[in-house]
C-alpha positions as CSV (number, residue, x, y, z in Angstrom):
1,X,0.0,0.0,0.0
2,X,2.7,2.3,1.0
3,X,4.4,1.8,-2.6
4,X,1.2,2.1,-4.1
5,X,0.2,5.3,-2.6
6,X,3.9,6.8,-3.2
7,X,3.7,5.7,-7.0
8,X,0.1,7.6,-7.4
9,X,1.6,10.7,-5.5
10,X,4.5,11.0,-7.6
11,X,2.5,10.2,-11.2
12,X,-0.1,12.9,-9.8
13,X,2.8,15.5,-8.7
14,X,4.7,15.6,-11.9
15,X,1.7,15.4,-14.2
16,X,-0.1,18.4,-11.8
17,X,3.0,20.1,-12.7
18,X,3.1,19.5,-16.6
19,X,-0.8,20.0,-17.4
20,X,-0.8,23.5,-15.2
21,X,2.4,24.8,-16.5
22,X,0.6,24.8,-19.7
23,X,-3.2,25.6,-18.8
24,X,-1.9,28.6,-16.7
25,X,0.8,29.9,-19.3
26,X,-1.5,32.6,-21.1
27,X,-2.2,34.0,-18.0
28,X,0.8,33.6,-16.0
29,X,3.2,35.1,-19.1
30,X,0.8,38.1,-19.9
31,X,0.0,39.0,-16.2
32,X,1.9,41.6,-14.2
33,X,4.2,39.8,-12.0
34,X,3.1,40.1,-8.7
35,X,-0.5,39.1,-10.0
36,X,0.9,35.8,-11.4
37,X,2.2,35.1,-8.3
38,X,-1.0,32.9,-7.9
39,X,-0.2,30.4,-10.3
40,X,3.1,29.0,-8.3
41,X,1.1,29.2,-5.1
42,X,-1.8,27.4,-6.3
43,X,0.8,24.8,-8.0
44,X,2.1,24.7,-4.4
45,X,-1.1,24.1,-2.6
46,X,-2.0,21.8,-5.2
47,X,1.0,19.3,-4.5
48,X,0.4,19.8,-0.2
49,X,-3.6,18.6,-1.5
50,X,-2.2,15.4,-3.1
51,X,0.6,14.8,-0.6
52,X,-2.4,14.6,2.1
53,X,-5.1,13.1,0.1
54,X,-2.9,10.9,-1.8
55,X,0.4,10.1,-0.1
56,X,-1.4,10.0,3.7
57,X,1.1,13.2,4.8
58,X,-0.3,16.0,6.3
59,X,1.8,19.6,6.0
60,X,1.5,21.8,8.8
61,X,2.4,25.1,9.2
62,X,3.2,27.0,12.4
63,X,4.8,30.0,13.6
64,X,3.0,32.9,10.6
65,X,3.0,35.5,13.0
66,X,7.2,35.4,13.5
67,X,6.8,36.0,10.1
68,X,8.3,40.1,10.0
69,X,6.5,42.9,7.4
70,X,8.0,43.7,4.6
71,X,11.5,42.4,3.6
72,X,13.5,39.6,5.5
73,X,15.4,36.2,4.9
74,X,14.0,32.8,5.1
75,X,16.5,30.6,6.4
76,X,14.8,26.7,5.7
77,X,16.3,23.5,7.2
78,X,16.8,22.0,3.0
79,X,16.4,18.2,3.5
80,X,13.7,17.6,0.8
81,X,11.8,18.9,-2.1
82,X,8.9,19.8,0.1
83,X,11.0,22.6,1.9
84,X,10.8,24.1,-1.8
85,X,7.4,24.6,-1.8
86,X,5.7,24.3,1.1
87,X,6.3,27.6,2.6
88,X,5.6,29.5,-0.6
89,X,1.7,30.3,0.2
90,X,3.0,31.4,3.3
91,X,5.7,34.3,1.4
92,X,4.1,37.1,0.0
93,X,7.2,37.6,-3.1
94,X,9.8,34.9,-2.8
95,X,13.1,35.8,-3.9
96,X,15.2,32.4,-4.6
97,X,19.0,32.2,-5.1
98,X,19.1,29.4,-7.3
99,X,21.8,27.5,-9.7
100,X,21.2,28.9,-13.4
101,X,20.8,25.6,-14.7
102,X,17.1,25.5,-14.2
103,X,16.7,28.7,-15.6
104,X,17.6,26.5,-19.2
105,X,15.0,24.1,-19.0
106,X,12.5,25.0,-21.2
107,X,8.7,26.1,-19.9
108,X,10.2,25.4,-16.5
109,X,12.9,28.1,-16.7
110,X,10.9,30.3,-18.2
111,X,8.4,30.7,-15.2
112,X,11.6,30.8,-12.9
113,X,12.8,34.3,-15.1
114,X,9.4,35.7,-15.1
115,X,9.1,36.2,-11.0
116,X,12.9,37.9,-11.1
117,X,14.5,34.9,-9.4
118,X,18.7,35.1,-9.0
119,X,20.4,32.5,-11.1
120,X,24.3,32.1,-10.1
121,X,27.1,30.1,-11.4
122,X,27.9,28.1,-8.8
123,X,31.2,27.1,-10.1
124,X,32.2,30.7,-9.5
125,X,31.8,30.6,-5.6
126,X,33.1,34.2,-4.7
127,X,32.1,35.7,-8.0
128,X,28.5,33.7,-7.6
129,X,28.3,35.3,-4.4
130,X,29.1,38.7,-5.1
131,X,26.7,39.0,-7.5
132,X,23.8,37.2,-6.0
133,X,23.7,39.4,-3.1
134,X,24.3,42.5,-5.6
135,X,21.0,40.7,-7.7
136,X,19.3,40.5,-4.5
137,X,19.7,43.3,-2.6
138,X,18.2,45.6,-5.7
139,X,15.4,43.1,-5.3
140,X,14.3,43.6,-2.1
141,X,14.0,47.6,-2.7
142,X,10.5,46.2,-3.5
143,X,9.9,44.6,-0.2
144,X,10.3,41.2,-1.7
145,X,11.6,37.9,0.6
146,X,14.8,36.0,-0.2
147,X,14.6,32.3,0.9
148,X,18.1,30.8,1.2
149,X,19.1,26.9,2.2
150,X,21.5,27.5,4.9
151,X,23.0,24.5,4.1
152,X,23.0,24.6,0.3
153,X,22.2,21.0,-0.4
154,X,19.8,18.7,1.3
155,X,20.6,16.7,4.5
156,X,19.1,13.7,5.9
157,X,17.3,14.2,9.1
158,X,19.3,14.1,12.4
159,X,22.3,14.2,10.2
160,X,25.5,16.8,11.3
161,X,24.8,20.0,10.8
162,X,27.2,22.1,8.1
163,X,26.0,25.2,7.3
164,X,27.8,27.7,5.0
165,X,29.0,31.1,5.7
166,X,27.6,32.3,2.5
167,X,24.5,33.2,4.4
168,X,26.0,35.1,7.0
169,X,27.7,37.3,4.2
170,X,24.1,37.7,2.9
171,X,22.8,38.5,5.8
172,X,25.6,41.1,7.0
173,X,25.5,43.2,3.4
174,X,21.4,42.7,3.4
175,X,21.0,44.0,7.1
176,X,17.9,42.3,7.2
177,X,16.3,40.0,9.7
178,X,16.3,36.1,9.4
179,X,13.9,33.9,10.2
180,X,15.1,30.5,10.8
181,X,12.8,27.2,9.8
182,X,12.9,24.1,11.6
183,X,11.0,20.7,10.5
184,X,12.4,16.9,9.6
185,X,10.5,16.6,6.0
186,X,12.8,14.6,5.2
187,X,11.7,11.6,7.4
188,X,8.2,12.0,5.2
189,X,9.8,13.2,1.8
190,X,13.0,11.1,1.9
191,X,15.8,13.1,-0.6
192,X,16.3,11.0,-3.5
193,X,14.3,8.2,-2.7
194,X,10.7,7.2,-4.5
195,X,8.8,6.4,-0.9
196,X,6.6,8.8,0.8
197,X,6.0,8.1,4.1
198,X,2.3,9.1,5.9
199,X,2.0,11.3,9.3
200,X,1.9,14.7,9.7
201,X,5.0,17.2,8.4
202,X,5.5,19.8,11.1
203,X,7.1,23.0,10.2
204,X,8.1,26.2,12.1
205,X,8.9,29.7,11.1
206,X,11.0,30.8,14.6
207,X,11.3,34.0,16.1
208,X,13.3,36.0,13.9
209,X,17.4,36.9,14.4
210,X,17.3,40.5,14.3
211,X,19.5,42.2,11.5
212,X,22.8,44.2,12.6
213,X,24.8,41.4,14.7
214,X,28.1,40.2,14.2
215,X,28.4,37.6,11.5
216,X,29.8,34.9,14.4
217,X,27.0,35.4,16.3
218,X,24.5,35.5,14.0
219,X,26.0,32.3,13.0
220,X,25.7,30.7,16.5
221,X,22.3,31.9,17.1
222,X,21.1,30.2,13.5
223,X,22.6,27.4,14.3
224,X,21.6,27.0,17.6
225,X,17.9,27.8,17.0
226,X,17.6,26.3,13.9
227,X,18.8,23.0,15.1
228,X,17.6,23.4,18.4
229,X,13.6,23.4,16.6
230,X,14.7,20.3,14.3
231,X,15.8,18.2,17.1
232,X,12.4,18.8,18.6
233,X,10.4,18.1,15.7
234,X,12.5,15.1,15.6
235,X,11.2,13.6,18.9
236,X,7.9,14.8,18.5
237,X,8.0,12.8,14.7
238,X,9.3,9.6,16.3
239,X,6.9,9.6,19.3
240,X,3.8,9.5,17.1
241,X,1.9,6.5,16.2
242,X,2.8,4.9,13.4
243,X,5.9,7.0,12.9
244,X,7.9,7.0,9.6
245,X,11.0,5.1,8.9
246,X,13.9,6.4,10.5
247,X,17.1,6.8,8.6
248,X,20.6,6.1,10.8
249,X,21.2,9.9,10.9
250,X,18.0,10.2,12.9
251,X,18.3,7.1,15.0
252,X,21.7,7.7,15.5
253,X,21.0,11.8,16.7
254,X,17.5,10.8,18.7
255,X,19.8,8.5,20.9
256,X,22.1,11.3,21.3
257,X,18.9,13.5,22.4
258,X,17.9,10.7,24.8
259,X,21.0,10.1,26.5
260,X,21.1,11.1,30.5
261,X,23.0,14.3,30.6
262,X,26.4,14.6,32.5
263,X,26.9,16.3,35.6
C-alpha cells in the first residue's frame, strides 16, 4: 500500500506540474508579476492537496506570525523537495537564489525568469556570491523575501549540521532579519528516494534573528535555534503513532537526544 500510494503521488505530482504549466501559461506570461504570483502558489497548494489526500502526509504550518513585514530572509532546514514549496503560500514575493541551470529548461525556466529569481554560477563561488547578493539586494528595494538553504544541499534528518557562511555574508551586506525554519521533511519526503511516508509534516517559522549582529554570532544563534527546533520536531516525529521510517542519521542523533546528561 505504502508503494502504491507513493507511485500515485508522484504520477499525480509531476503530471499536476506538466498539465498546469501549460493551462496557466496565457495568464501567467501576460499577467503583471506580482499578479501571477497565484499560479506558483496554487501549484504549491495543489501538491500539499495530493501529498495529504494521496500520499497520507499532512503539512503543517506554524509560527505565521514570527513572520516580519516587509523584507527579511528565510532561512529553511533543506532536507527535501517539500522545503521548496511548502512555505511558498506562506511568502508574500519569494526571492530564490538558485543554480542557473534550471533557468535553461524549457517552460520550466521560463516561469523561474518571469518572477525575477537570481540565477548564479555556482562554479564561481566568490564571483557567484558577489553577484547574487548585488542581484538581491536591488530586489528587495520592492519589499520582496529571499529564501536561502543555509545549508546549500539537502541533509538527511538528524544528520550533522554544516551550514555555509555564505549566508552570514548575505545577511551582513542585506542587514535584514532572518527567520530561521525548523521541521524533519525529510523523514516523510526522503531526498532521493521514491517512498513517501504518511503522518503529519510539522514545520516552524521561529522567532526571527534581528538584523545588525556580528556575523559569528548571527552564526551561533542560526545554528543553535535552527537546530535546536529540528531536534524537537525530531522527537515529536518519532513519538507518534505509526511513525515514519527512520534513517541512521536520525536514530543515531534521537539516541544522542535521549542520552542522561552529565553532571
Amino acid at each position: 500500500m505504502l508503494a502504491l500510494r507513493s507511485f500515485l503521488f508522484n504520477t499525480l505530482f509531476y503530471l499536476s506540474l506538466i498539465v498546469q504549466m501549460i493551462v496557466w501559461t496565457p495568464f501567467y506570461f501576460l499577467a503583471p508579476r506580482k499578479t501571477a504570483w497565484f499560479v506558483p502558489k496554487f501549484w504549491a497548494r495543489t501538491s500539499l492537496w495530493l501529498l495529504h489526500h494521496v500520499a497520507g502526509t499532512k503539512s503543517v504550518i506554524e509560527g505565521t506570525e514570527n513572520l516580519p513585514q516587509g523584507s527579511y530572509i528565510v532561512a529553511p532546514k533543506h532536507q527535501s523537495f517539500w522545503d521548496v514549496i511548502a512555505f511558498l503560500p506562506h511568502i508574500p514575493d519569494a526571492l530564490y537564489i538558485l543554480k542557473r541551470e534550471l533557468t535553461w529548461i524549457p517552460v520550466f525556466g521560463w516561469y523561474i525568469m518571469k518572477m525575477r529569481m537570481v540565477p548564479v554560477d555556482r562554479g564561481k563561488r566568490g564571483q557567484a556570491l558577489r553577484a547574487a547578493v548585488a542581484r538581491s539586494k536591488q530586489e528587495m528595494r520592492d519589499g520582496r523575501q529571499l529564501i536561502i538553504y543555509p545549508e546549500g544541499t539537502r541533509r538527511a534528518p538528524g544528520d550533522e549540521p554544516l551550514y555555509k557562511w555564505g549566508i552570514a555574508e548575505i545577511y551582513d551586506q542585506l542587514q535584514l532579519p532572518v527567520v530561521p525554519v525548523a521541521h524533519v521533511a525529510g523523514l516523510f519526503w526522503p531526498r532521493r528516494k521514491f517512498l513517501r511516508y504518511p503522518g503529519t509534516i510539522r514545520a516552524r517559522f521561529l522567532p526571527p534573528i534581528p538584523a545588525g549582529l556580528p556575523k559569528d554570532e548571527f552564526m551561533r544563534r542560526l545554528i543553535a535555534e535552527t537546530e535546536a527546533g529540528c531536534d524537537q520536531a525530531l522527537l515529536e516525529a518519532a513519538g507518534a503513532p505509526n511513525p515514519p521510517a527512520l534513517p541512521p542519521t536520525a536514530i543515531k542523533r534521537l539516541a544522542e537526544l535521549k542520552a542522561p546528561s552529565r553532571p
